[in-house]
Phi, psi and omega in degrees: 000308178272016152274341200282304186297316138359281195297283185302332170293334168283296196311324161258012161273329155324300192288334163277012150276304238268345202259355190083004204256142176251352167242183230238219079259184221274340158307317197294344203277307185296287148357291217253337160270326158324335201265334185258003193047043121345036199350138185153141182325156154291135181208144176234156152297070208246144193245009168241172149299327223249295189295333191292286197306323179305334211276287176326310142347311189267319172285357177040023177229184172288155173210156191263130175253114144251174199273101161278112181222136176294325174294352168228081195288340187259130195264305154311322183285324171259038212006071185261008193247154171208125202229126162094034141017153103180177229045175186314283204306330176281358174266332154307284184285351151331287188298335211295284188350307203266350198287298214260325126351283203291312195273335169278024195222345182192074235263322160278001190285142200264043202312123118323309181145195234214121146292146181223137173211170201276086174295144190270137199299167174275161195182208184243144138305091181243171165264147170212117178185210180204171189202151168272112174239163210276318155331294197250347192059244171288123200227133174248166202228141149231179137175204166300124194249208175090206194269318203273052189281318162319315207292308198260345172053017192297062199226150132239190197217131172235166185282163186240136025272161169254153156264188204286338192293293188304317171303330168306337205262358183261022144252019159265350190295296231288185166273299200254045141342284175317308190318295226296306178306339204114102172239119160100016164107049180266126193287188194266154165247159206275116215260006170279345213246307185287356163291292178330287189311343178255358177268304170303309190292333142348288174281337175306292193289331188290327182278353176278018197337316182288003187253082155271029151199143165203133194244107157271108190201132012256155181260147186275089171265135172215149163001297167280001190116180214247087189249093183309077176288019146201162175214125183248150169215145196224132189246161255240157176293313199194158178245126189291167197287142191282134161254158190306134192246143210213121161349198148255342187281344171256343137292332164280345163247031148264001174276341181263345175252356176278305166260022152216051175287122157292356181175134209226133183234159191259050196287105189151335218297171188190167177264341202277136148317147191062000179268159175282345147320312207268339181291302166309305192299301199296342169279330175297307188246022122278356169291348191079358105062138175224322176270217158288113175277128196221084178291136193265132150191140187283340169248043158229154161229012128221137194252126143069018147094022172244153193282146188229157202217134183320342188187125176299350162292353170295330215289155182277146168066174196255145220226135185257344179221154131229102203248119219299111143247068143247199213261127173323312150336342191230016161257356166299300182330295168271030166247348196263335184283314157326278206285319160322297188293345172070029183261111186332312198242170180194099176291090209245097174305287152009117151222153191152358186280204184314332205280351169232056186005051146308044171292299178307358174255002150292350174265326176282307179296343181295307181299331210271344177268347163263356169285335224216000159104342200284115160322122176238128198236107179111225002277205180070064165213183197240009189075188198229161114274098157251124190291332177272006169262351178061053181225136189261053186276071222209150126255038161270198182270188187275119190235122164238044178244145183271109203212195164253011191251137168262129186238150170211160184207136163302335209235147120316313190280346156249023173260343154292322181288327183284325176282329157332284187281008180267344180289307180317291234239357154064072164251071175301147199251148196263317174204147154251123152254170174239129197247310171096239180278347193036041160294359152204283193285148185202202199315304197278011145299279191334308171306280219292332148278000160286317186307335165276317190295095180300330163324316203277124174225004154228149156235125188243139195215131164265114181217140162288316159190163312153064144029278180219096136009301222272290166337314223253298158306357145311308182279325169273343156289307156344287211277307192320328167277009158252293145218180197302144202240116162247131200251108161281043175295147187274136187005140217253048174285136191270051196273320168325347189249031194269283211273024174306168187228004187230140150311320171315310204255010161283327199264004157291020186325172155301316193273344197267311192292308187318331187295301203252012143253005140294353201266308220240027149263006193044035169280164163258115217248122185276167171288290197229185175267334163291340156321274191312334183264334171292336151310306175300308192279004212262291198308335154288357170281332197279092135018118173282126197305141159260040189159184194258339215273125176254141116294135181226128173242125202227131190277292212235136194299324195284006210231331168270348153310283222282339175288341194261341153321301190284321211264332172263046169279299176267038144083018175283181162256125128336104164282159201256126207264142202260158220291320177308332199263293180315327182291324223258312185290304185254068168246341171258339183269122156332139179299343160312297227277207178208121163268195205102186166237127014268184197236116180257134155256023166044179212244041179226355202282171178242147192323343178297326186305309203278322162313326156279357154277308192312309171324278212333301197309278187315322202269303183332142155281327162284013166254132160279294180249154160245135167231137183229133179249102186265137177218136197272115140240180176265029173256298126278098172292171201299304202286332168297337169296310179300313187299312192296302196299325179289309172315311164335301209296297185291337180283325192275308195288328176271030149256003177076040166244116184217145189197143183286150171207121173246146195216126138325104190219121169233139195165183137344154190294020164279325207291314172329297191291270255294314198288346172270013172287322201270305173302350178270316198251033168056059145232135181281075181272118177223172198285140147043057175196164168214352201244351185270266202324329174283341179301286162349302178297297165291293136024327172261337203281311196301311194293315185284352168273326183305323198263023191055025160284357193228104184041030178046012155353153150228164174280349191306000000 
């Protein structure tokens, strides 16, 4: 059954290729969703008047009349559509109208005849459909449909194919979610039967490559099922060329040998001060380094009190990176004696490639590293760091604290701000890489050996776009149920929705598909850039939550508003506190004070107050989380707050009770040291915010639905 379907569907996309044509009408449209059990009305061809009345006749009803022309794809613009027909004489004059429409709106236009179809009851109205995006490649869309779809932009998106579960769940995506259940005494529309139809049109594009968009819209959703009164199908100029795809077992041992190599050669290397040769070599062996440093250059014969050898192929033994400072005119040259020589990775410092459009000597070198198997990590980068190999292959400055956090970046210039703010905040690090032009290795080589790498127990990745779309939510889902993956993407423009020929691929920008199929890789998509690194060092310090219900204990009323503001921002639960528990809170609070959530124990209190609620919070089990809201008096100074809550924090984990706890802390400039005091023994603290720790706090809740930790949630 599904080769029968197939079958009829390649024979008439052959004939409409064979024909010049890329877009479908609306019989042709009608053919591939019967074939896909598409749900949609009865409809005839009528290629006359005389046929247009027999057909409406037979359908015994009101009928929707439009214009078929291969040449008139918005159908509504030229005024060919007509809705709710009937009898003979309004269906006459019905055809002569759109007939005589179609030709003053397009005069050169090919007319088939006039459609008639089986108006459909009234219901709600959604969109369903799909697109080629250049990234993730086929993606199907749902959301409210009917004319205002531009308008209200309610869709989201997912990669296709879908099962029936994932399609279902993108109808909780929308905004206007609710409309779908029933509002205002409205029955729910049968929300399996609008699940199909986004299932089928899935499976439509993933067997199709050449169909690139296709729209129902609007589909008539009701109580009773789910029907699609128009189908647009629109097919692709071309289908692009597949890039090359590398195992996960051969990505990983060329990753094992970029980041942890035993012997590393320098092409480029120097003596001279200010050169980027001489900046590398001097960070690999001041950095400690423990394995072989083999610096290359043909007019020295030693660099840096090491023997340098004229061609890497000179270098003795098996060599695991090489890495370039030379001038881009001259890496081909050494990259083809790097492949000869068989060394696996090639670091390519060097700009002048595709980002100043150089693309063909970016193209030469890309080739010359798959004839010969060698990896390429740039060019156009600032180098790599892995700290626990204490190796500095950079010419920037030297970072050597030792951590679990992985950072990566597109940009130099924010692979700078990130090693800034891992010093500032004495964030140890596992690796900062630089991917640069990213002509072969990218997120997902990278995804795929963090994911693996026991140094690592976060990855924070900064990218402007995305390679392969496909790769890269392939490697995060492996990776995201070990630990967390956070996503800085760089702009949020909509260029993708310029040349569309469907409503799906107009309401596709770039940034609304990257959002919610990063969403549905369980990735965590930072706001900003200081978001995203606070993110990184803050979630291997947090505890993973075993439930929803947060608490908030709070020194000050107005710090416990903006704080119950943030956690329902960031998509928490408020608990709701049940009497016993309430009662039991305020035996410790002035009467003046207030329980409930949050539980203000007001700014006059003494450090016992706040170490017996905070007990309270941790020992109850129906508390998940805590958020504390702190205010500098001199009754508790800052650093007496911080010690008792990390003593506290600590004594309960080493009862096997461990619950994220994030703290607010306002006051004077001691509240800085108290909160970095506090962020060192794992609590997540900041000066003057009310909105960072709690963000934080989300931000792990999002990564633990993702992975299935938290009542086995997902994020779709």
């Amino acid at each position: 059954m599904a080769e029968d379907r197939v079958l009829r569907v390649r024979t008439l996309l052959e004939a409409v290729r064979a024909e010049g044509r890329t877009a479908l009408t609306a019989p042709e449209g009608k053919v591939i969703a019967d074939a896909y059990a598409i749900a949609a009305p009865g409809e005839e061809l009528a290629t006359n008047v005389d046929e247009a009345v027999a057909y409406a006749a037979r359908f015994g009803g009101p009928v929707v009349m439009k214009i078929v022309s291969p040449d008139i794809l918005h159908k509504t613009d030229a005024g060919g559509v007509i809705v709710g027909v009937e009898g003979a004489a309004d269906v006459r004059a019905a055809f002569r109208e759109i007939i005589d429409n179609a030709r003053a709106y397009a005069p050169d236009a090919r007319i088939e005849g006039v459609q008639v179809q089986e108006l459909l009851p009234q219901g709600q109205e959604v969109i369903v459909g799909a697109v080629t995006d250049p990234t993730f490649g086929k993606v199907v869309a749902f959301g409210l449909g009917g004319v205002l779809v531009e308008v209200l932009k309610d869709v989201t998106f997912r990669l296709a194919p879908v099962d029936a579960d994932e399609a279902l769940s993108m109808l909780d995506s929308i905004r206007s979610a609710e409309i779908l259940h029933g509002v205002r005494g409205a029955p729910a529309v049968d929300r399996w039967a609008i699940a199909e139809q986004i299932r089928r049109v899935s499976e439509l594009v993933a067997d199709f490559p050449e169909i690139a968009e296709v729209d129902l819209n609007p589909v008539i959703a009701t109580p009773e099922g789910a029907v699609a009164a128009d189908i647009r199908v629109i097919l692709a100029e071309s289908v692009p060329k597949a890039r090359r795809r590398y195992t996960r077992e051969e990505i990983l041992t060329s990753m094992r040998r970029l980041m942890q190599p035993s012997s590393v050669a320098v092409i480029g290397a120097s003596n001279e001060q200010g050169k980027i040769g001489n900046s590398v070599m001097r960070n690999l062996v001041d950095g400690g380094f423990s394995g072989e440093i083999h610096p290359v250059n043909p007019k020295a014969d030693d660099i840096l009190g090491r023997k340098a050898y004229k061609s890497v192929t000179d270098v003795p033994g098996e060599v695991d990176v090489a890495v370039f400072a030379i001038p881009a005119k001259f890496v081909a040259s050494a990259l083809e004696e790097v492949g000869r020589k068989g060394i696996p990775n090639a670091v390519l410092i060097p700009s002048g490639f595709a980002e100043t459009g150089e693309q063909q000597l970016q193209d030469e070198i890309v080739a010359i590293g798959e004839r010969y198997g060698v990896r390429l990590l740039g060019p156009n980068i600032y180098g790599y760091y892995s700290t626990w190999q204490d190796l500095c292959a950079t010419f920037c400055t030297p970072y050597d604290v030792k951590g679990g956090v992985a950072l990566t970046s597109q940009s130099g210039g924010i692979g700078m701000a990130i090693l800034g703010f891992a010093r500032t905040t004495k964030t140890g690090v596992s690796a900062i890489v630089g991917l640069g032009n990213k002509s072969d290795l990218d997120e997902d080589d990278l995804l795929t050996w963090f994911g693996e790498d026991p140094n690592t127990q976060c990855i924070a990745m900064h990218l402007e776009d995305l390679k392969d779309g496909r790769a890269f939510v392939e490697a995060a889902r492996a990776t995201v149920p070990k630990k967390p993956v956070v996503v800085l993407k760089a702009g949020r423009t909509a260029a993708g929705a310029k040349a569309a020929g469907s409503h799906t691929g107009a309401l596709a920008g770039d940034d609304a598909v990257y959002d919610d199929i990063l969403k549905q890789a369980g990735v965590i998509r930072a706001p900003g850039l200081n978001d995203m690194l606070e993110y990184a060092r803050a979630l291997p310090v947090l505890p993973t939550p075993q439930g929803d219900n947060v608490v908030i204990i709070t020194g000050a009323g107005g710090s416990g508003v903006l704080l119950s503001d943030a956690v329902t921002d960031n998509g928490l639960s408020l608990m709701e506190i049940p009497p016993d528990l309430d009662e039991a809170f305020r035996k410790f609070i002035p009467p003046f004070g207030a329980a409930g959530n949050p539980v203000d124990i007001t700014g006059g209190e003494p450090p016992s107050t706040y170490e017996a609620t905070i007990r309270l919070g941790l020992e109850d089990p129906r508390i998940h989380s805590l958020v504390l809201g702190y205010w500098h008096t001199i009754v508790t100074p800052p650093m007496v707050f911080a010690e008792l809550t990390a003593r506290v924090v600590a004594e309960f984990r080493e009862r096997g009770i461990e619950k994220p706890v994030v703290a607010s802390l306002a006051g004077d400039v001691e509240v800085e040291e108290a909160s970095q005091y506090l962020f060192e023994r794992g609590v997540v603290a900041y000066p003057y915010t009310t909105e960072k720790p709690v963000a934080v706090l989300g931000a792990k809740y999002r990564w633990a639905r993702a992975a299935g930790r938290l009542g086995g949630r997902s994020m779709n």
